[in-house]
N, C-alpha and C positions, 0 to 999 in steps of 0.2 A: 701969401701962402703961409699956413698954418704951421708951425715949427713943433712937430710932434718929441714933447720932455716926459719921459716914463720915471714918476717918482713913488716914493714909499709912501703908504696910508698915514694919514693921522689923523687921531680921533676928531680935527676939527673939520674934516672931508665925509665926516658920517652925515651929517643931514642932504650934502649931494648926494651920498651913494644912495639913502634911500629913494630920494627922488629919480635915481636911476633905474631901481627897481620898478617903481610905481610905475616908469613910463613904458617899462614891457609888461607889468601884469604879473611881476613875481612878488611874493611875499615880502614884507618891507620888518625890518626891526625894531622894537625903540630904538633911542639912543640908548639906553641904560641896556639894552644886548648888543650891541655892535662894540659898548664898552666892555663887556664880558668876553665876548667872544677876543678882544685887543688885551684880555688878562690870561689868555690860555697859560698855565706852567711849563708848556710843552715849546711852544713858540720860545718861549723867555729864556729855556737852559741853552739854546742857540744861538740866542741877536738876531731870528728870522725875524724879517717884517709882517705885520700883518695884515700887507697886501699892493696890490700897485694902481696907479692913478695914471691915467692920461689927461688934461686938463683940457678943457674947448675954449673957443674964443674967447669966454666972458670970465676965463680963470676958472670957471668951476668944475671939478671931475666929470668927465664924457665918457670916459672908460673906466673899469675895474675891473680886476682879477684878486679874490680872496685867497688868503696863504691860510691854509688850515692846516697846521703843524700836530705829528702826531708819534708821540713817545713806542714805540715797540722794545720789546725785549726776546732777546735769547740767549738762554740759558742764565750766564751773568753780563750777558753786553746788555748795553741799553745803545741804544740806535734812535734814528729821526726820520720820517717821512712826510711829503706834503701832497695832500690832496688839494688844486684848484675848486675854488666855488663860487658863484656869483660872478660869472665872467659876460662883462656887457659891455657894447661898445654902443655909441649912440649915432646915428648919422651926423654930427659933428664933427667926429674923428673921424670918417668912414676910412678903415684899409689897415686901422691899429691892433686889432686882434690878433693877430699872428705876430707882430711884435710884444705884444705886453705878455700872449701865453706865453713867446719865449723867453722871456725876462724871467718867470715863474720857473720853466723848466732849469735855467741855466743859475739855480740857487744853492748854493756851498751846503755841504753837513748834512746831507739827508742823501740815503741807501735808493728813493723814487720817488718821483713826482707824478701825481698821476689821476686822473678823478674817474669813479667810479658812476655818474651822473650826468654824462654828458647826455642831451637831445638828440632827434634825429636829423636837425636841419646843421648841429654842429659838429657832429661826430669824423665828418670825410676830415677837415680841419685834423684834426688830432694825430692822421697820420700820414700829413705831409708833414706837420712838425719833429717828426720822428719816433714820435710814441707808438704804440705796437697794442693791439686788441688784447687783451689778457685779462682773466683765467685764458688758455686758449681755447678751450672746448665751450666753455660758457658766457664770453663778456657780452653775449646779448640776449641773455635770458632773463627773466624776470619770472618768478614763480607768485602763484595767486590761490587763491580758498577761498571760493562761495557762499554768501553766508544769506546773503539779504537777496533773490533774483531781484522781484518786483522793481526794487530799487536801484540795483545795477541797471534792469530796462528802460527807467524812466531816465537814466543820468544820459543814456545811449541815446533818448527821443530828445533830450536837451540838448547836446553836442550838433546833433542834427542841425535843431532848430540854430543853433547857432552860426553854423554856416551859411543861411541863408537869410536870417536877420540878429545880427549881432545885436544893437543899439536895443532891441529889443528884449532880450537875453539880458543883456544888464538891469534896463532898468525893472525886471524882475527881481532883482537880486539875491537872496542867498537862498539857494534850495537844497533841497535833501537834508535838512536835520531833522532830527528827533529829538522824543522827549526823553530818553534815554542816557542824551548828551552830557557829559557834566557828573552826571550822578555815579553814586556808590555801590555799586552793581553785588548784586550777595552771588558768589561764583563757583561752580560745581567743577573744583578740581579733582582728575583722575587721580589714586592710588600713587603716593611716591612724591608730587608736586605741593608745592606750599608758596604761600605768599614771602617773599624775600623783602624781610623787613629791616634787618640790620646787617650791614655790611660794612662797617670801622676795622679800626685793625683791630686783629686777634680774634673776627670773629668766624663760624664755620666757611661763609664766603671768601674771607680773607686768605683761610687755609687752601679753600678749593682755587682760588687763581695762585698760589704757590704750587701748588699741586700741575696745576696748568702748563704753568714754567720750565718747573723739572721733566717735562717730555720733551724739552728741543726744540720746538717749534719756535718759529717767530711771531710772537703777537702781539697785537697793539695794548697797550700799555691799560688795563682794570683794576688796577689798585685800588684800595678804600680812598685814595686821596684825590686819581685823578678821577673817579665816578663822585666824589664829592665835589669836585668843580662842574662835571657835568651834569650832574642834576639840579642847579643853582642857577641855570640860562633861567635869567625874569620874562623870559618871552614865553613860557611854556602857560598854556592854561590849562593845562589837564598833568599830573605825574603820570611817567612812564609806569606802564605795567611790569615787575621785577615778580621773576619765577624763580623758584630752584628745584632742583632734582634727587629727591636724599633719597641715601642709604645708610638708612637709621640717624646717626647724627652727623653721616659725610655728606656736604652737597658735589654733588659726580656730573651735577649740567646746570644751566641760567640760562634765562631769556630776558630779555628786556624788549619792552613793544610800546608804540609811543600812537597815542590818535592823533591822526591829522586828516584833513581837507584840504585839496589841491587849487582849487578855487570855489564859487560860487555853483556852478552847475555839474560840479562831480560828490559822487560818494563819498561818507565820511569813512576811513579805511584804518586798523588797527595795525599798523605797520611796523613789522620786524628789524629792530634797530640790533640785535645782537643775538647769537646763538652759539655757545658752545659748550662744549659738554666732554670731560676726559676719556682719552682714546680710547681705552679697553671695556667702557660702559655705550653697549649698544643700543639701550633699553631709555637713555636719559632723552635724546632730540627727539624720538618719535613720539615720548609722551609730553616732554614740552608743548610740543605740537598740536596736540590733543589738546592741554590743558589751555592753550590760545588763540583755539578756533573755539574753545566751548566758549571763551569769555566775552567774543567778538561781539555775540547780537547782544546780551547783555549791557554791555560797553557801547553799543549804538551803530556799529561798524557792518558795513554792508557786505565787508570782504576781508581777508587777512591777506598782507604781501609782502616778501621776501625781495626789496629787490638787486640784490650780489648774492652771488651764489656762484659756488666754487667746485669745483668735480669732488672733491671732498666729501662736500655739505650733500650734494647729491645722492652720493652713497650711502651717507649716514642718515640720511631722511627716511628711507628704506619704504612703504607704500606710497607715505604722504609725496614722495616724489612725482608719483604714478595718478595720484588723484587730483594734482594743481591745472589748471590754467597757463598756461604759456604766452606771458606777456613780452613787453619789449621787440626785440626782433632790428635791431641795430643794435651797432657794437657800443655799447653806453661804457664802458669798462677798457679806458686808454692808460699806458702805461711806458713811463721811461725809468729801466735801472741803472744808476750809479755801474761804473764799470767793476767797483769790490762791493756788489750789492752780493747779501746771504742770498745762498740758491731759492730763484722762486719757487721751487717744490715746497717749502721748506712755510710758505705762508698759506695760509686758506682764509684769504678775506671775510668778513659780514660787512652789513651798512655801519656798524659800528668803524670801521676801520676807513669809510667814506668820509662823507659831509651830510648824509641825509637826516642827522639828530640835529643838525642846525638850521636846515635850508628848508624842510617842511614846513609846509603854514599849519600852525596850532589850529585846532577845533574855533571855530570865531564866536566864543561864546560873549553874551555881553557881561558879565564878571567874571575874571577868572576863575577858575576852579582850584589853582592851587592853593592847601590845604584844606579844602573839602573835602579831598577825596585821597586824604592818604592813608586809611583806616579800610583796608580790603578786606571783605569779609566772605568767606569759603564756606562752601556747603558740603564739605567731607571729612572722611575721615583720618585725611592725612593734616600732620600737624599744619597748624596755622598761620607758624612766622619760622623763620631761617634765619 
């Protein structure tokens, strides 16, 4: 009988875990990002691990559960939370999944543990463990924007086909991209929006997440420092699309949106990895929003998706709420708080504050695009960098 030992990751358990991935069909990482992702800042000011192992017979990891540690602030606290990612168990271990999630949930120094990304086949899981469906009005909605039909229809006739001849589907292999992909798209931004091109400290951006802070709220940590480790994952072939919102020379909103493809026979989708914008400017998310549907076809992307979404974010969407897609439809959005956790009124998630900037499959271009494509070129008359 197999003697189930739940231990901490180390980076020389990265070429199993990818091979774990590979054997469900999830995106795999180099090693040189599973390294990155084991340099988080945010992980380090804790001693959190970054992540747990169940070992199989042959000694090599059968199971994992990723520790995605994540700095939030309010006011002057600084706090820690951990979002679950890449949780697999392989019929080797069959039955360890509720014990290694629990190992994860029951981890020191962090206000909640909780992933915003769970499946539908996993999601019942989450709350016998005692985690709790949260946003409550929304943890199983997913918001979406139309951009490409044709393409959307053809991905829907491939999913088909796939259910009735897999092996076939494969050795197809990659569909749906364009020529579009990869490239430096010249982009017709609305009145107000600009391409966000410097964010260091001291600069307008820098001001505007100080600005952020001083409302109370609790939010995950966008400083110049830790969006400079986040934009530095070597797994990325495409840079994230970085918006801002000015008024005159204040930025009052940001977005950030990152392309990905989910596999082989689905669309390629320009998906909303961040959106916020200071309380008292109602004017900033709806034209964000404008300004990253217009970029979408440009950009190669069949659809735009939102998918965390907060009662919040829904009010302040204000029509684009009214015009999406309603995806999801299980509670993807589990959540356990610390018993002196800040009141959750007090946060209003994005996928930023997830795992989904890690756990997206990049565009599967055959040479990367990063640094091809970091020279964004606007077609208006609002200024051109932030």
């Amino acid at each position: 009988m197999l003697v189930v030992s739940i231990r901490a990751v180390t980076e020389a358990d990265y070429p199993a875990i990818q091979a774990l991935h590979r054997g469900v069909g999830w995106p795999t990482r180099s090693l040189a990002g599973w390294r990155w992702l084991h340099g988080n800042p945010a992980r380090a000011e804790i001693d959190a691990v970054a992540g747990w192992v169940v070992d199989g017979p042959d000694g090599q990891p059968a199971a994992h559960v990723g520790n995605l540690v994540h700095r939030f602030r309010m006011g002057h606290r600084t706090l820690h939370a951990a979002t679950g990612f890449s949780i697999i168990a392989s019929p080797k271990v069959r039955g360890v999944a509720h014990r290694i999630i629990r190992t994860f949930l029951n981890q020191p120094d962090v206000f909640a543990t909780y992933t915003f990304n769970a499946n539908p086949v996993s999601q019942p899981l989450y709350g016998r463990l005692g985690m709790r469906p949260w946003p409550d009005q929304t943890h199983a909605l997913k918001l979406s924007w139309r951009m490409d039909l044709p393409a959307l229809a053809m991905g829907r006739a491939l999913r088909q086909l796939y259910r009735f001849a897999p092996e076939m589907v494969v050795r197809m292999g990659e569909q749906l991209m364009n020529d579009r992909l990869g490239r430096v798209p010249r982009l017709r931004l609305p009145p107000g929006v600009s391409i966000l091109s410097r964010i260091g400290e001291g600069s307008p951006y820098d001001r505007f997440q100080h600005a952020l802070g001083r409302e109370g709220r609790l939010l995950a940590d966008r400083s110049p420092a830790m969006m400079k480790w986040r934009l530095s994952d070597p797994d990325m072939t495409t840079p994230p699309l970085l918006l801002a919102f000015r008024r005159g020379d204040v930025i009052t909103g940001y977005a950030m949106a990152q392309m990905a493809k989910s596999n082989i026979i689905e669309v390629p989708v320009l998906e909303i990895i961040d959106l916020e914008a200071l309380a008292w400017d109602d004017e900033a998310i709806p034209a964000l929003m404008g300004a990253l549907t217009a970029a979408a076809r440009p950009m190669g992307a069949a659809k735009v998706r939102l998918q965390v979404v907060s009662p919040q974010m829904l009010t302040r969407l204000g029509d684009w709420a009214h015009t999406a897609a309603r995806e999801g439809g299980w509670g993807h959005c589990h959540i356990r708080f610390a018993e002196d956790a800040p009141s959750p009124e007090l946060w209003s998630p994005t996928p930023f504050d997830s795992d989904y900037a890690v756990c997206l499959r990049p565009l599967p271009l055959a040479d990367k695009a990063k640094g091809r494509m970091r020279s964004w070129v606007p077609l208006s008359s609002s200024p051109s960098r932030a």
